[in-house]
N, C-alpha and C positions, 0 to 999 in steps of 0.2 A: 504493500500500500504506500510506503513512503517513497518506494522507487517512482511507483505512477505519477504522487504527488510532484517528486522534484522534477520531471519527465516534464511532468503539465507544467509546471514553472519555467520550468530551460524555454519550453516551445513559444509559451506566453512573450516570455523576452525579447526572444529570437526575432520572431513578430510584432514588436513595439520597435526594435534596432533597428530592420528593415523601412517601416514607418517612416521613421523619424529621417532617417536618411533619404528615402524617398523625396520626404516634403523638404529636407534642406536643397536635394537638388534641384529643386523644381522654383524654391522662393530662396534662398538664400545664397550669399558669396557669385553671385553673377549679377551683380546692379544692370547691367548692357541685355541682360534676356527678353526684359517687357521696353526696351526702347529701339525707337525704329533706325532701319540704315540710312546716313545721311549721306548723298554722292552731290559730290560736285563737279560741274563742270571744267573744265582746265585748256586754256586756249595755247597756243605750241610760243608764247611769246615771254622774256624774262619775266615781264612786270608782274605775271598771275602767279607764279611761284610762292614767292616768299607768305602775303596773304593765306594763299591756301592752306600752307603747308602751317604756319601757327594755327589758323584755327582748325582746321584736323585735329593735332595736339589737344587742342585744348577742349574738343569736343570728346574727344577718347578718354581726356582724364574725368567727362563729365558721365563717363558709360558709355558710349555713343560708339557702334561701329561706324567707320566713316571710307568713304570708297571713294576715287578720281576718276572719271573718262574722260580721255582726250580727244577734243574735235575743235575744227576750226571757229571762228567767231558764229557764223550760219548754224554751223551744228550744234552750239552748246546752246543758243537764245532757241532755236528748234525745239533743242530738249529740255529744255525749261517750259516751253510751252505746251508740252505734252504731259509735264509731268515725271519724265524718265530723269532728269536732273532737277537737283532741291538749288542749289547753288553757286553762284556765280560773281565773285569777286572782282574781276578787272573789267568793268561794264564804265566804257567812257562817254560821260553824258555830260551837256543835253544834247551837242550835235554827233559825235563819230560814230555812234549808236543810237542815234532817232529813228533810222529806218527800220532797225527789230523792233524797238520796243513800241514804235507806232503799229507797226504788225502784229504783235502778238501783247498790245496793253492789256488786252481780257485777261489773260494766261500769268502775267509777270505782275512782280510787286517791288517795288523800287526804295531798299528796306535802308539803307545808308548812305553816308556818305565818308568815305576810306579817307582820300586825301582833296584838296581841292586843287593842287599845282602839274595838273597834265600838260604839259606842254608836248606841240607835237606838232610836225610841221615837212616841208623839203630841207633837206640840209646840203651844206658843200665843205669841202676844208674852209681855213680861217683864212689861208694863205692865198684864195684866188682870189683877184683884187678887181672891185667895179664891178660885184654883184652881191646888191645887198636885199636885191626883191625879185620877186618871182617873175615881174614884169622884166626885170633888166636879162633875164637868159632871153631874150625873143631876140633873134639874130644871133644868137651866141650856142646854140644847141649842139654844134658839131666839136666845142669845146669840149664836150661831157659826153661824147661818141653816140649823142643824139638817143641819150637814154636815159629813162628816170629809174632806176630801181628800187623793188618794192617787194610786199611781205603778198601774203596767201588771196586770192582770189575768192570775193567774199566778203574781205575787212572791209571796216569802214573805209579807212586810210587809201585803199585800194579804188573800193567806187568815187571816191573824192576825187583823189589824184586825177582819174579819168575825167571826171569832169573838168579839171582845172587844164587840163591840159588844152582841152576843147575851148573852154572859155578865154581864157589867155592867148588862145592862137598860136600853140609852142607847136614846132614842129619836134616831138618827141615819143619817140617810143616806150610803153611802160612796161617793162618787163619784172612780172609778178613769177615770188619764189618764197620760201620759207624765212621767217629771219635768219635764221642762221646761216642760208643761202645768199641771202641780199647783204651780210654785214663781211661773210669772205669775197663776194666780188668785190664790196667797199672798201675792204682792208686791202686786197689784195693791188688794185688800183694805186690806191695811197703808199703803200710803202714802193711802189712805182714812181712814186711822185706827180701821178693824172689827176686831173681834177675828175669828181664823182660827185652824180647828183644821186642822192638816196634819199627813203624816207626817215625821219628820226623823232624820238619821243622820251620823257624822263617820267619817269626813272627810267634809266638805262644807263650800263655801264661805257656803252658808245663815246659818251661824253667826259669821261674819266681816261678812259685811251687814247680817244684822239681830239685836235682840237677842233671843234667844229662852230659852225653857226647855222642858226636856222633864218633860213629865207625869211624877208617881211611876202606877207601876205594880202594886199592891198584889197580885193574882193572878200577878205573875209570868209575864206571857205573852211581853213583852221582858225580856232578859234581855242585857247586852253582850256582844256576840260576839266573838270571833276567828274573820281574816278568813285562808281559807287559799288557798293553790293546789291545784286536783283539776286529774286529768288520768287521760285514759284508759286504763285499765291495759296496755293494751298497747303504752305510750308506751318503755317501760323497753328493750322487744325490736327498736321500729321505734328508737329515736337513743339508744341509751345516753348518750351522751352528754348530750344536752338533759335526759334525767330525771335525771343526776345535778347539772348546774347548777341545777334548778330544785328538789331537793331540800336544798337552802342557803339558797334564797330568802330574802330581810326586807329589809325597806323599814319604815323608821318611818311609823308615820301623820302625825307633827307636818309631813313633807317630803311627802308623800302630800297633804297639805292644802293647803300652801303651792302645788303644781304645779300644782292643781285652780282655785287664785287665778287664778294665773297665765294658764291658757289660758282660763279663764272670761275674764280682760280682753284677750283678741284672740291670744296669741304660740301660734304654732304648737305643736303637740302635741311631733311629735319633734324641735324645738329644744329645748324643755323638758325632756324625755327625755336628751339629748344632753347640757344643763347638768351634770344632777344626777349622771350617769353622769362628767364632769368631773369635780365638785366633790367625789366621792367615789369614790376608786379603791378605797381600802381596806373598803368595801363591798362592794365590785363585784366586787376579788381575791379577799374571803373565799368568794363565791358561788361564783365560778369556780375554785376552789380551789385559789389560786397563793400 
């Protein structure tokens, strides 16, 4: 009889330990199980890096599995407007990005504002002398092998350009390639010592390497932007939470610049990410609003 007893005891046990551990793995020690995936979008250009890549971090540390897709500027406001991307960082407004977000205003929600000093414009070395506006290349195109070079088919920067080129009357060809395409034809040019007309924009480390200037703009087609955070409106309903951290958002560009240095000379992205997210808590508190 006492053997049945301890028997029925052991098994009684046995079946509360299973239990117990059951319901730990199910509610406890995984904060990230009941919170949704947050993917952001990521355009192939410096400036979306550093952005991202801190609040990744910091949304991981908040539970948050967080995922990247890469697509070009078209692709990522696409997918935001469907839904398949939560968020989107390097969104330069009101004009290099007016045409998506007049597209797909229903879809998008326009939740920050990052930095306000975009500049962004044609650039040439410092060194060609007697062009200081986009009007003074007109008769002078053959100087520059009668080509503007340019980032991905698509950008803002890209449908502008074409425009400007039409407007202004430039006899110029625009040849569209990746940044990383268009800044080794630029480099490569330059340490030639040719004059090259390219596109350029800050943050960017372009302007730490070499010394450049950017064209006056007399028509007004660039104009410096502020660079915000969109996110899909239905960001607010799926993570309350993420929409209201990311609705605090800012990051100076001077630090945005400096990270772009940085992982441009080899250091890992989210070490860099990881620094600045150190070196500044009281950033970081005011966003998450502690």
């Amino acid at each position: 009889m006492k053997k049945l007893k301890l028997s029925f005891l052991m098994l009684l046990l046995f079946t509360l330990l299973i239990g117990c551990s059951s319901q730990s793995q199910e509610t406890g020690g995984n904060e990230s199980s009941n919170k949704e995936t947050i993917t952001f979008g990521v355009t192939p250009w410096t400036s979306t890096i550093p952005p991202t890549k801190v609040a990744k971090l910091l949304l991981e540390d908040m539970g948050y599995t967080v995922e990247e897709k890469n697509a070009d500027a078209g692709g990522v406001y696409t997918g935001l407007s469907r839904g398949d991307l939560d968020v989107f960082m390097d969104a330069w407004l009101p004009d290099m990005h007016a045409n998506y977000m007049d597209r797909y205003s229903s879809q998008l929600e326009d939740l920050a504002v990052s930095y306000t000093e975009g500049e962004l414009g044609w650039v040439i070395p410092s060194n060609v002398e007697g062009i200081e506006s986009i009007e003074d290349l007109k008769g002078k195109e053959d100087l520059f092998g009668g080509k503007v070079y340019g980032i991905e088919e698509g950008a803002g920067m890209t449908v502008t350009s074409k425009e400007m080129i039409e407007e202004y009357g430039l006899d110029l060809e625009y040849v569209a390639s990746s940044e990383g395409g268009m800044l080794a034809q630029a480099s490569k040019l330059m340490k030639s010592g040719d004059p090259v007309l390219f596109l350029g924009w800050r943050p960017h480390p372009m302007f730490v390497d070499y010394d450049l200037k950017v064209l006056e703009d007399p028509k007004g087609f660039f104009k410096t932007s502020e660079v915000h955070v969109v996110v899909n409106n239905g960001l607010k309903e799926k993570a309350p939470e993420v929409h209201e951290f990311l609705s605090k958002w800012s990051m100076p560009v001077e630090d945005i610049e400096e990270m772009i240095v940085k992982i441009e000379e080899g250091a890992d992205e989210e070490e860099v990410a990881q620094e600045w997210i150190d070196n500044n808590q009281d950033k970081v508190d005011a966003m998450l609003g502690k």
